[in-house]
C-alpha positions, 0 to 999 in steps of 0.5 A, a space after each residue: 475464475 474463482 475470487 481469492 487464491 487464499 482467504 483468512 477471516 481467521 488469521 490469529 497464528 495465521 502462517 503462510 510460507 512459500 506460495 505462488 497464486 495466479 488469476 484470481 477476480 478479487 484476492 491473491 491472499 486476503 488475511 482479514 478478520 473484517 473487524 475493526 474492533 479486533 486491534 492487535 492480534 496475541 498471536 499475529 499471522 505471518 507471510 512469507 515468500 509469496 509470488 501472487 499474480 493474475 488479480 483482476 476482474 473482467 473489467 479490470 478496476 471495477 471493484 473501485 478498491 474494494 478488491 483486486 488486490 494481490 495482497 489483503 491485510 487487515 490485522 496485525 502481522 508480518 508480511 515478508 518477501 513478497 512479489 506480486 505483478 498484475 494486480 488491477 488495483 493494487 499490490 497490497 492492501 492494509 487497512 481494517 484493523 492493521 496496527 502493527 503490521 509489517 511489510 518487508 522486502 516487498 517487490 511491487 509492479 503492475 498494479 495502479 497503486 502499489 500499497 492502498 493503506 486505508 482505514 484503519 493502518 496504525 503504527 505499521 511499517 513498510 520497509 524495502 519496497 520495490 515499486 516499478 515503472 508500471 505503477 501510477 502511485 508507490 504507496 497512497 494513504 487515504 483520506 479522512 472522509 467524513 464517513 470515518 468521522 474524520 480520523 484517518 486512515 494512516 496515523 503513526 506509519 513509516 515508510 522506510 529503505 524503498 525505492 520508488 520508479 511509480 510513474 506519477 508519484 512515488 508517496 501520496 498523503 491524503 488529507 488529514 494522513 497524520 504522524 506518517 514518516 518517509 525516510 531513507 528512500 530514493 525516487 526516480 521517474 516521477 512526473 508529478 512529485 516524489 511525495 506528495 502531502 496534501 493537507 498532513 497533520 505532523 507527517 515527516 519526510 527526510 533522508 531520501 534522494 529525490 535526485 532521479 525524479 523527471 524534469 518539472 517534477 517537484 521533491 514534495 508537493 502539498 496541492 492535491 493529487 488532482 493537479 496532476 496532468 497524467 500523459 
């Protein structure tokens, strides 16, 4: 198998429409310039109407992160009307340089995580995410390691107008996540917690229906995700 469906480390005016990718080790679309220092793009890329699927490694999760995601973004941009199952680690990926990026109208499941925002994913917005039954965690935001000197990995996001049936848990902040905001969404099926903000700085959650989530499981948590007792 081939590692990517399509690869961009060029995504300036980027504009992908109405595709279908299937069984790839590493990258359904990775749209990613590799450089952290690029920031906001004067002509950001877009994609639209895709359908990714197949993304995994033999050892599916092998890549612990660094790949098999169905959908890579690394710059500022706009990703609508996406559809990825199958992915071995997760359905979309941000981080690198992502500020401003857009994620809308995304329809997630299958996938250990459905959106990975690593560093580095500023002032973006993920708005109308469908994350279904066979995800571990909706959305999770790294933590602010030591070897990123602390900072974190997502500062000034929101997460908005998204229905989350994830397993365990539907949002998990990760220490030192700050200035992230979930609003407007609902949650069902939840063992562990809706939202779970272990160690935040300034992150806001309101507006959202917690009504669906599993007996024994909590609204909001601030204890780490390790508590969690995975059946």
């Amino acid at each position: 198998m081939l590692r990517a469906g399509i690869s961009a480390r060029t995504p300036d005016g980027l504009r992908i429409r109405r595709v279908v990718v299937r069984r790839f080790t590493d990258f359904g679309i990775l749209v990613d310039a590799n450089d952290p220092d690029r920031g906001v793009l004067a002509d950001p890329f877009s994609v639209e109407d895709a359908d990714v699927a197949g993304i995994g490694r033999r050892d599916p999760g092998s890549s612990n992160g660094r790949a098999e995601a169905c959908l890579w973004a690394g710059n500022s941009g706009t990703v609508r009307r996406l559809r990825v199952r199958d992915c071995a680690w997760s359905g979309v990926w941000t981080g690198t340089a992502a500020d401003r990026l857009r994620v809308e109208d995304a329809d997630i499941d299958s996938a250990r995580t459905g959106v990975y925002i690593e560093h580095f994913t500023r002032d973006s917005a993920f708005r109308r995410l469908r994350v279904g039954r066979r995800v571990r965690i909706g959305v999770a935001a790294e933590w602010a390691a030591p070897e990123w000197d602390g900072r974190p990995a997502s500062d000034g996001n929101v997460i908005e107008l998204s229905h989350f049936e994830s397993r365990l848990a539907g949002v998990y902040l990760d220490e030192g996540t700050t200035r992230t905001t979930v609003r407007n969404s609902s949650f069902a099926g939840q063992t562990w917690a809706a939202i779970g903000d272990y160690r935040g700085e300034d992150n806001a959650y309101h507006s959202n229906d917690y009504g669906g989530i599993a007996a024994g499981a909590r609204p909001v948590r601030t204890d780490h995700l390790s508590s969690a007792r995975e059946g």
